[in-house]
C-alpha positions in Angstrom: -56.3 159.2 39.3 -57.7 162.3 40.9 -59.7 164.8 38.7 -57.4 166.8 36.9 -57.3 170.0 35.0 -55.2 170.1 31.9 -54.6 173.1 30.1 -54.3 173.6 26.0 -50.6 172.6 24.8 -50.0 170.6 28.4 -48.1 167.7 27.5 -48.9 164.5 29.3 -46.6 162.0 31.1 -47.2 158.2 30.7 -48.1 157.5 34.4 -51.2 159.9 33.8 -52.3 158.7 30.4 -52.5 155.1 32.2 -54.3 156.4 34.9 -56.4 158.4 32.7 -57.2 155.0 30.6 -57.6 153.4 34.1 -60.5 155.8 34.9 -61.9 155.8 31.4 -62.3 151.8 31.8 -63.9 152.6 35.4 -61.0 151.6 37.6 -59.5 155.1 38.5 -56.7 155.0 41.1 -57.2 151.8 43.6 -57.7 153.7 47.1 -57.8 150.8 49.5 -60.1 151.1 52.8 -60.2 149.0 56.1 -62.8 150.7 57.8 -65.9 153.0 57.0 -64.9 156.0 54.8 -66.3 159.4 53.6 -65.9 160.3 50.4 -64.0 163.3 49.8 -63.5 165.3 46.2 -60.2 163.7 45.2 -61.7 160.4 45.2 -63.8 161.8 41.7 -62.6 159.1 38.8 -61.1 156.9 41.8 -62.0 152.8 42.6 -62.9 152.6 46.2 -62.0 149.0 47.7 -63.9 148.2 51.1 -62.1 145.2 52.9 -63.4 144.2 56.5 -64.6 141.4 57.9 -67.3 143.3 59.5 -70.4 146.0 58.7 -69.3 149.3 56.9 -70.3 152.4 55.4 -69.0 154.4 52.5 -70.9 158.1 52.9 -71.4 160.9 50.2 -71.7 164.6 51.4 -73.0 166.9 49.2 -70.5 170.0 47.4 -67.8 167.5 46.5 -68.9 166.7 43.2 -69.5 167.7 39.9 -71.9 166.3 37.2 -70.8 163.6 35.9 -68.0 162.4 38.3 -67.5 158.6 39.0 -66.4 156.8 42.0 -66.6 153.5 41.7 -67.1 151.5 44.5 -65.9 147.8 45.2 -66.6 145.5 48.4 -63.6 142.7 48.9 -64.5 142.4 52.6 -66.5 139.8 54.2 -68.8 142.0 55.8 -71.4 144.0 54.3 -70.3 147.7 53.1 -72.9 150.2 53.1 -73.0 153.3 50.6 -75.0 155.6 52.9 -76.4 159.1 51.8 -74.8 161.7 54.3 -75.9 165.1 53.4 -76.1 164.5 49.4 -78.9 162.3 48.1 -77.8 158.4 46.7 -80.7 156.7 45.0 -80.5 152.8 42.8 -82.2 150.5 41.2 -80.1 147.6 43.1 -79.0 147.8 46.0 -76.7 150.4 48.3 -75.8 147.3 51.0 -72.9 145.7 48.7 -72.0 141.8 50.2 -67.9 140.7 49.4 -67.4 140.7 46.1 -70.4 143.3 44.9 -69.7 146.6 43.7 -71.0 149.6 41.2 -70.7 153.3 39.9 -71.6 156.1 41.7 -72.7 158.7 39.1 -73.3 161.9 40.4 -76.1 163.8 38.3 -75.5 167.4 40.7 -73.5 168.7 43.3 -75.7 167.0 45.7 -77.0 163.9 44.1 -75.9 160.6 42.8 -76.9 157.3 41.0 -75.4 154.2 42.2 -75.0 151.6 39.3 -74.5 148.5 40.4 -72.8 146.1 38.6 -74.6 143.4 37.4 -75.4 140.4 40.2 -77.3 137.6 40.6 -81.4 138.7 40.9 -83.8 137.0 43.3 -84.6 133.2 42.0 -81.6 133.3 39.4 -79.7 129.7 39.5 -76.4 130.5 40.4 -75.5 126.9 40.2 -76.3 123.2 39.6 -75.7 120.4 42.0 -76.2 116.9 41.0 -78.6 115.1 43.4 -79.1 111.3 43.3 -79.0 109.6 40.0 -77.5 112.9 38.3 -73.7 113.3 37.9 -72.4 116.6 36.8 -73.4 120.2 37.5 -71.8 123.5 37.8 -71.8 127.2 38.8 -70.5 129.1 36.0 -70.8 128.4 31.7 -72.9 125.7 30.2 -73.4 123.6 32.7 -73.9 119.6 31.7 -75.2 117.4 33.9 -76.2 113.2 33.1 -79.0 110.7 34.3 -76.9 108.1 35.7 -79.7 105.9 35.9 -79.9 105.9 31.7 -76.2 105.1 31.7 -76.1 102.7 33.7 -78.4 100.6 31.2 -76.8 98.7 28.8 -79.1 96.5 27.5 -82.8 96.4 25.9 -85.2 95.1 28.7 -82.8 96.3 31.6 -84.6 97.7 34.4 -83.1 100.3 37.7 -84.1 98.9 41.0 -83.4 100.3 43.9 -81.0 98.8 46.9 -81.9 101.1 49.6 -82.5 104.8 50.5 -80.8 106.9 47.3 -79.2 103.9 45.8 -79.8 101.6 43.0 -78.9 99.1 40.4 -78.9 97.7 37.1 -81.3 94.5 36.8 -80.5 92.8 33.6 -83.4 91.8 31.8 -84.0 88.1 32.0 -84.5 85.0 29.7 -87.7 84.7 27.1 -91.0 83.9 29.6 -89.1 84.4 32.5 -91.0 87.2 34.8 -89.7 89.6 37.4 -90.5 88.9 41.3 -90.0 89.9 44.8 -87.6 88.1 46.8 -85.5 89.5 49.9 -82.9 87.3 49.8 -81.7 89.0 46.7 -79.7 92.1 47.0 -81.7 94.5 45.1 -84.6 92.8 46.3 -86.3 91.2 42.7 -85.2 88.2 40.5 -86.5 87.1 37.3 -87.6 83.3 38.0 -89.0 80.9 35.0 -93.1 81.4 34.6 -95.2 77.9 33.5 -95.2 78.7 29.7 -91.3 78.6 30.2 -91.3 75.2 32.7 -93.2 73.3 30.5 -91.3 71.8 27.1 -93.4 69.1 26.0 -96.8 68.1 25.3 -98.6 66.6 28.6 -96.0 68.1 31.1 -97.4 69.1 34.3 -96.5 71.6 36.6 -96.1 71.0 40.3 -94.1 72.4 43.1 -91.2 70.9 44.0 -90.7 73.0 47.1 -92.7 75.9 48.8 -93.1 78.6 46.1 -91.0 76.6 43.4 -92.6 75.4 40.4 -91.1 72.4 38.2 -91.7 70.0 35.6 -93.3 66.4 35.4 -92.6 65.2 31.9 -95.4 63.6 30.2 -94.9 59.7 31.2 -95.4 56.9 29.0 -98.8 55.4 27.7 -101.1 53.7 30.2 -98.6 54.8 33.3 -100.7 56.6 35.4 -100.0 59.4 37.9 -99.5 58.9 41.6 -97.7 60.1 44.8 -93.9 59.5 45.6 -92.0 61.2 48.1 -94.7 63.7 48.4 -94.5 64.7 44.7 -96.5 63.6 41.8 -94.9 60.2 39.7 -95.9 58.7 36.7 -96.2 54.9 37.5 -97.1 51.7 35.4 -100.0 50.0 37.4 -99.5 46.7 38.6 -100.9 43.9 37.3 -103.6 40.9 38.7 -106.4 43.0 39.1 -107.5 43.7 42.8 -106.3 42.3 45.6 -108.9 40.8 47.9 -108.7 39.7 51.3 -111.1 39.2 54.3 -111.5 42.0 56.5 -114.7 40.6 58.8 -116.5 38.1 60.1 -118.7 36.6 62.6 -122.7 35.5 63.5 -125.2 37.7 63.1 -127.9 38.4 66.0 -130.2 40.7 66.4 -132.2 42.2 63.5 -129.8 43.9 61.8 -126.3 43.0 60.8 -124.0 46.5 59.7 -120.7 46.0 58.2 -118.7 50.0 58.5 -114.9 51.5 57.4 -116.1 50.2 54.0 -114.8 53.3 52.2 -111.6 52.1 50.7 -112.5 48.9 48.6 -113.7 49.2 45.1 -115.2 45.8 45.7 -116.8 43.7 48.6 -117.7 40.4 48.9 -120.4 39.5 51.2 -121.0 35.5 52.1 -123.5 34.4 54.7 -124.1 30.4 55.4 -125.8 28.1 57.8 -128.2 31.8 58.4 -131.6 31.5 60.4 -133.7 33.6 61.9 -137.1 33.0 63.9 -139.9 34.4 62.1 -140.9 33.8 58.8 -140.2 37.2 56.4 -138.1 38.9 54.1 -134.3 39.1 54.0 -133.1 42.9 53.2 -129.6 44.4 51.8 -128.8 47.8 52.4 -126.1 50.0 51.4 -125.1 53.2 53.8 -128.6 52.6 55.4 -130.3 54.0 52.7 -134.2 53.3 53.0 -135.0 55.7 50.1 -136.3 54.3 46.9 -132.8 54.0 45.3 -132.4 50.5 44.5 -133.0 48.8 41.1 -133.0 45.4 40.5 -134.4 41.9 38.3 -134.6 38.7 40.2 -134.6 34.7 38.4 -136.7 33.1 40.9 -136.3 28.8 40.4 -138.0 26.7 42.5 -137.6 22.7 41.3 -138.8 22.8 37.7 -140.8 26.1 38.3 -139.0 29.2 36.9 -140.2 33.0 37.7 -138.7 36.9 36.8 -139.7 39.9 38.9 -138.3 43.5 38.9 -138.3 46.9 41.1 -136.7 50.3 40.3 -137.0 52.5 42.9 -136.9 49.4 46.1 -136.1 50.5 49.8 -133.5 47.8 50.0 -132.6 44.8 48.0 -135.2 42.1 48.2 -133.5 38.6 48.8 -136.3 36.5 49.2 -138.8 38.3 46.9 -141.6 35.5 46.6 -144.2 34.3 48.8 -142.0 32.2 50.7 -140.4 34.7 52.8 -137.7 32.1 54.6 -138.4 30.0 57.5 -136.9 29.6 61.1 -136.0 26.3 60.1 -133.9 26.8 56.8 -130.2 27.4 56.3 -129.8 30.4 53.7 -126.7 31.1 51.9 -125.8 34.5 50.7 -123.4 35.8 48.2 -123.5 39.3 47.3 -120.9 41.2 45.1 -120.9 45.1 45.4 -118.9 46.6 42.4 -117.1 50.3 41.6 -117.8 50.9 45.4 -115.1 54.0 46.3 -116.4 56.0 43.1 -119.1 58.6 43.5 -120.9 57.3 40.4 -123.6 54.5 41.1 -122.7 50.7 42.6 -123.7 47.6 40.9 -124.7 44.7 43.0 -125.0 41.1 41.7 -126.0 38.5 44.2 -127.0 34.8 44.2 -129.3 33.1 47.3 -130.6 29.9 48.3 -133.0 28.8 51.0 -135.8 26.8 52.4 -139.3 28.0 52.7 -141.7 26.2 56.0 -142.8 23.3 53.3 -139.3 22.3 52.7 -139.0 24.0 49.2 -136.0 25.0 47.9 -135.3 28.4 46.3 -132.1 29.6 43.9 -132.4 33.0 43.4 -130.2 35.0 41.0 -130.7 38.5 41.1 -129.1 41.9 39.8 -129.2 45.7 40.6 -127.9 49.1 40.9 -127.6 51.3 43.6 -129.0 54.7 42.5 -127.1 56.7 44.3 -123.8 58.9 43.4 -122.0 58.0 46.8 -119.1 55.8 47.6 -119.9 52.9 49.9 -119.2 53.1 53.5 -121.0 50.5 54.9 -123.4 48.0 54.2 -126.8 46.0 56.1 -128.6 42.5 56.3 -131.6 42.9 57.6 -134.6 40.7 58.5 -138.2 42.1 57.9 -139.3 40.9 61.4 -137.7 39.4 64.0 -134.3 38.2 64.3 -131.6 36.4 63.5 -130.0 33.1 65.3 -127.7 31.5 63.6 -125.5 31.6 60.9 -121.9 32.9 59.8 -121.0 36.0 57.6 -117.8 36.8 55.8 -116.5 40.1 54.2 -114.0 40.3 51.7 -112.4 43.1 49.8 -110.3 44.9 47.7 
């Protein structure tokens, strides 16, 4: 209501003791505005409601008021409503430019001077409200506010891991089995699987890992005693070796001419036979054996020399060749030599052991039997192998090579 005057003894109807409880609790008369307004002295103890959807101005002249009046002033509009100091003087400690829903107390302190007191808003940097952003559910703008990781919730399990699917999404990845570890692939949909490791593949003593496929490990079981493990299908298999020892078959022959006879693709026998017969060649001198045309001093060997009733023993350990006729006879272009020679443990890279038996005719007629072993001294597999004559060469005679 208005400002009123009461006198002593005046007895007060109900309308004005609500609208003097109205103005005690600060809501006075409603006096509803459209557009900008100045105040005028019946507005003292009145509640002032702006409502426009654009810019206004409340404005307080001076003379209207006395100490201690109240207007109180509410802005309902969209647009901003402006308490502006006309010829009086309006000063605050918030603000005089009230958005929709703001409002206060203007307090006048003098005829020409006023406090606005506005009611309580939200300050510069106050949360107003909370929105939940990805992985939060919840929120609020008013009371306690409770908001939830929804990546905690959505584990269930000890181990479980979030992963996520794309931009702002995700998942649950269950924890695997025991040993099993967590990898990248793209074909899954969240992009990871847990796959078996080794310690988990292998179950048994012996087993053997191998892969199966490209980037998939799996299991060879431990096979039996004395199988042994070779290539099937293009994966490892545990076999039981045949039986019958090597099989042996003639890869070469021919007649040797020249001074040198070479025997090459040797490399995948473990042994080779080497038989020469009917062999001559035109100047009296040594025979020679060679393996990989090695002249260095890698061979070793002991030699049972037995001519008629006459038995000798020589040795060498670091020879440039075999020696086949080591004795003074040295052959003849006359006499038929035959050769044997047995080369042993050829393909490893460990050393090869030669055994080899000869007999010949020296220029007098003489025969010679000569039994020798030996070792080849060096950690090579055998490729090829050499019969050579000292000087010379050779013109007639048959070679054979077998092997296995």
């Amino acid at each position: 209501m208005a400002k009123q005057t009461f006198t002593t003894g005046q007895v007060l109807t109900a309308a004005q003791m609500t609208a003097l409880q109205q103005t005690a609790m600060l809501g006075g008369a409603a006096s509803a505005k459209t557009a900008s307004y100045v105040l005028v002295a019946a507005d003292a103890g009145d509640a002032i409601t702006m409502s426009n959807a654009g810019a206004t101005t409340i404005t307080v002249n001076t003379g209207l008021f006395a100490t201690g009046d109240i207007v109180t002033i509410i802005n309902i509009g969209v647009g901003v409503c402006t308490i502006t100091a006309g010829t009086a003087t309006v000063t605050t400690s918030g603000s005089l430019a009230l958005a929709q829903n703001q409002g206060g107390v203007l307090r006048f302190t003098s005829a020409s001077a006023a406090i606005f007191l506005q009611f309580a808003t939200p300050a510069s940097g106050d949360i107003e409200g909370v929105t939940a952003g990805t992985g939060i559910s919840g929120g609020g703008t008013s009371g306690t506010v409770t908001i939830t990781n929804s990546m905690a919730t959505a584990m269930t399990t000890k181990g479980d891991l979030i992963v996520a699917t794309g931009s702002g999404a995700f998942v649950r990845q269950g924890v695997g089995s025991n040993n099993q570890v967590l990898m990248a692939d793209s074909v899954e949909a969240d992009g990871v699987k847990y796959a078996n490791e080794a310690t988990a593949t292998l179950t048994t003593t012996g087993d053997t890992l191998y892969a199966s496929a490209a980037n998939t490990l799996a299991r060879r079981a431990i096979g039996s005693t004395g199988q042994v493990l070779t290539v099937s299908g293009g994966v490892p298999t545990w076999v039981t070796p045949s039986t019958g020892g090597l099989a042996i078959s003639e890869i070469a022959t021919g007649t040797p001419s020249g001074s040198s006879l070479s025997i090459t693709g040797l490399s995948n026998y473990d042994q080779i036979d080497f038989f020469v017969y009917s062999l001559t060649h035109t100047i009296n001198d040594n025979l020679l054996f060679r393996i990989n045309s090695n002249t260095g001093g890698n061979y070793a060997q002991a030699v049972m020399i037995q001519k008629g009733s006459t038995t000798d023993f020589t040795r060498g350990t670091a020879e440039t060749s075999f020696l086949l006729t080591p004795n003074d006879a040295k052959g003849a272009t006359q006499s038929n030599h035959v050769l044997w020679v047995r080369l042993t443990n050829c393909k490893s890279t460990g050393f090869t052991s030669a055994e080899y038996n000869h007999y010949y005719r020296d220029s007098a007629g003489g025969g010679y039997i000569n039994m020798q072993t030996g070792t080849y001294k060096v950690a090579e597999a055998v490729s090829s192998i050499q019969l050579v004559v000292a000087s010379g060469s050779f013109n007639g005679g048959t070679y054979v090579v077998y092997a296995g």
